[in-house]
C-alpha positions in Angstrom: -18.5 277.5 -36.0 -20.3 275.6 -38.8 -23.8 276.2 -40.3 -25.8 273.8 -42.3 -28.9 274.6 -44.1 -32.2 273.5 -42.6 -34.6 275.3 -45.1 -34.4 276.7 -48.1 -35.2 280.4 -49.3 -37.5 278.9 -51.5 -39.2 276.7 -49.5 -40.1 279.6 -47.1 -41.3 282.1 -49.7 -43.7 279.0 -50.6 -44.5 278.9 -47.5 -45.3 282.0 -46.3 -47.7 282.2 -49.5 -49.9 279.2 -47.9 -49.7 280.8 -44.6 -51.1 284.2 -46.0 -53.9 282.4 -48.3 -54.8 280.4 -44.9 -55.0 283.6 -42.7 -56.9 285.7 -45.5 -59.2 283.1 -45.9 -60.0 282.5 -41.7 -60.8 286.5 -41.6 -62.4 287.1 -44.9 -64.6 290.2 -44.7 -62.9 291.2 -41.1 -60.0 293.4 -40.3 -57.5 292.0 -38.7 -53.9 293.8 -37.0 -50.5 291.8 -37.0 -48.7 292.3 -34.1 -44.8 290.9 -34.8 -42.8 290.5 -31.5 -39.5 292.2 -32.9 -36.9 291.5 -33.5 -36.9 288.3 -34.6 -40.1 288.5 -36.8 -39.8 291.5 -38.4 -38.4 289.8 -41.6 -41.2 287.3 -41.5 -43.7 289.8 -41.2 -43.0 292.5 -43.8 -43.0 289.3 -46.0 -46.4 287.9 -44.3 -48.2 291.0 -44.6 -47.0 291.5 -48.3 -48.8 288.0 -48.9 -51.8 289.4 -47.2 -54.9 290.6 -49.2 -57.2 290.9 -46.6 -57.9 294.1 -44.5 -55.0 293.9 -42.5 -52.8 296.8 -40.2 -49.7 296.2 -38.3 -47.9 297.4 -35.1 -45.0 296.3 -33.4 -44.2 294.9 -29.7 -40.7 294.1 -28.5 -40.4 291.2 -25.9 -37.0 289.2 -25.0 -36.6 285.8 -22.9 -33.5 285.1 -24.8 -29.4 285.7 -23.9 -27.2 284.0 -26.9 -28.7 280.1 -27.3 -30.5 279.7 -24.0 -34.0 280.8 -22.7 -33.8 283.3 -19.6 -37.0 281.6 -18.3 -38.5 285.0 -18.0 -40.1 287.6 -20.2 -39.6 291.5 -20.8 -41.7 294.0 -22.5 -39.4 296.4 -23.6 -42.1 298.3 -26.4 -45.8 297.8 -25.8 -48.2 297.9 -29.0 -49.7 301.5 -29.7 -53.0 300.5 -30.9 -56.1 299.9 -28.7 -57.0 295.9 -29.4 -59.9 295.9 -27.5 -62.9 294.3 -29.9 -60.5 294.1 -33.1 -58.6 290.7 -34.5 -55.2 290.2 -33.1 -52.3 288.2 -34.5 -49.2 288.1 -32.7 -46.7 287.3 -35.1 -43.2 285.9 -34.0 -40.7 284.2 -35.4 -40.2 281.2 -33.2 -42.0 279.5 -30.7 -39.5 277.6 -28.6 -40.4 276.8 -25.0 -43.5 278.6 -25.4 -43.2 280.7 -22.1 -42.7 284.3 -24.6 -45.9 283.5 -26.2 -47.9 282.5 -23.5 -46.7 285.3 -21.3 -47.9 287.6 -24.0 -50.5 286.1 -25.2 -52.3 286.3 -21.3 -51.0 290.2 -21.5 -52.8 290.8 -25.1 -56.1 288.7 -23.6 -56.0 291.0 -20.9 -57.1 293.8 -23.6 -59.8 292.2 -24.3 -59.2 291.4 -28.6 -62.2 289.7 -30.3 -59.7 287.4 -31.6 -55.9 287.0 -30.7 -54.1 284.1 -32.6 -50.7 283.4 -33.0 -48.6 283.2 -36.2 -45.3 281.7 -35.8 -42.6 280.8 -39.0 -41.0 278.2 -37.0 -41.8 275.8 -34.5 -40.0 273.4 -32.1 -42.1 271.4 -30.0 -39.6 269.3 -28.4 -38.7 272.4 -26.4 -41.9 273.0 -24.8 -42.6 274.0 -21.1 -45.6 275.2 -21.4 -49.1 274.3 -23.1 -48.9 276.6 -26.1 -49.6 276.4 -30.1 -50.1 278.1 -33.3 -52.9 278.9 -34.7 -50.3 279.4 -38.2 -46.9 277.8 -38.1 -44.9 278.0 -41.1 -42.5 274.8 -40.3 -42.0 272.2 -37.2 -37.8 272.0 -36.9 -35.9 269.8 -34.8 -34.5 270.3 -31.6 -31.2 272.6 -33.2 -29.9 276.3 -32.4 -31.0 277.8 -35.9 -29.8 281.0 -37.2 -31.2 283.1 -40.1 -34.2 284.6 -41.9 -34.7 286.8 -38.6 -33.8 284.2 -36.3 -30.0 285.3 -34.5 -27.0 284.4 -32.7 -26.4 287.0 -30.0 -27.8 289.8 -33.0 -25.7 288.4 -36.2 -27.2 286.2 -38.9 -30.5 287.5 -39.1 -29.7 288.5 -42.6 -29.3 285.3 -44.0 -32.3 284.1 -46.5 -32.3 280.3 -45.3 -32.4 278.7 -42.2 -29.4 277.3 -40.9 -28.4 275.4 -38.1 -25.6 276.9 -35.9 -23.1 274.3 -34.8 -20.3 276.2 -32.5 
């Protein structure tokens, strides 16, 4: 097992800082509530959110369509968000999108609620993996078609601790 390093600590802290200005700037004057899909985001989103300057809240949903590298097709809600959405500005914050089919799925259950606004805010993107019609609204980085590990992002639970992105080559 080999890893090689796709983005740098440093280059995601800059990141995340455009992301922020960006999202305080498209609700200026409005509150807004992140909504991170754990695990995988959690990292991303305590640093999001500490970016933030706008009126912003957070709560926490847990979702899984993964088992080890490959997609299960098929998505599970296994902790719902506690706050009422209905009328308020929503963005789900997670820290891949991969096929898409997470996202979407969620993003029809979170319409559902009727948000003023639900956007998604994503640290990583890889669009070569798409099945369904699905984007960001804020994507930190477009990757290449490679099981990464790190910054949130696992391996059957291990390497979310990791600063950079790496790719994970068994």
């Amino acid at each position: 097992m080999e890893f090689r390093t796709l983005i740098s600590e440093e280059q995601i802290r800059t990141r995340i800082k455009e992301l922020a200005k960006q999202i305080d700037e498209d609700f200026k004057g409005e509150p807004y509530i992140l909504l991170p899909v754990l695990r995988g985001s959690f990292i991303f989103a305590a640093d999001l959110m500490r970016e933030l300057t706008g009126d912003v809240s957070i709560d926490f949903i847990e979702a899984k369509s993964y088992m080890g590298t490959e997609s299960t097709g098929s998505l599970t809600i296994l902790k719902d968000a506690r706050e009422d959405i209905k009328g308020k500005n929503v963005i789900i914050v997670e820290d891949i999108i991969d096929t898409g089919i997470t996202l979407k799925e969620l993003s029809k259950e979170y319409l559902k609620r009727e948000p003023k606004t639900l956007k998604i805010c994503s640290c990583f993107d890889k669009p070569s993996r798409r099945e369904v019609d699905l984007k960001g609204d804020y994507v930190g980085f477009e990757i290449p078609n490679e099981f990464v590990i790190g910054y949130g992002l696992d391996y059957n639970e291990k390497y979310r601790n990791l600063k950079e992105v790496k790719i994970y080559e068994e």
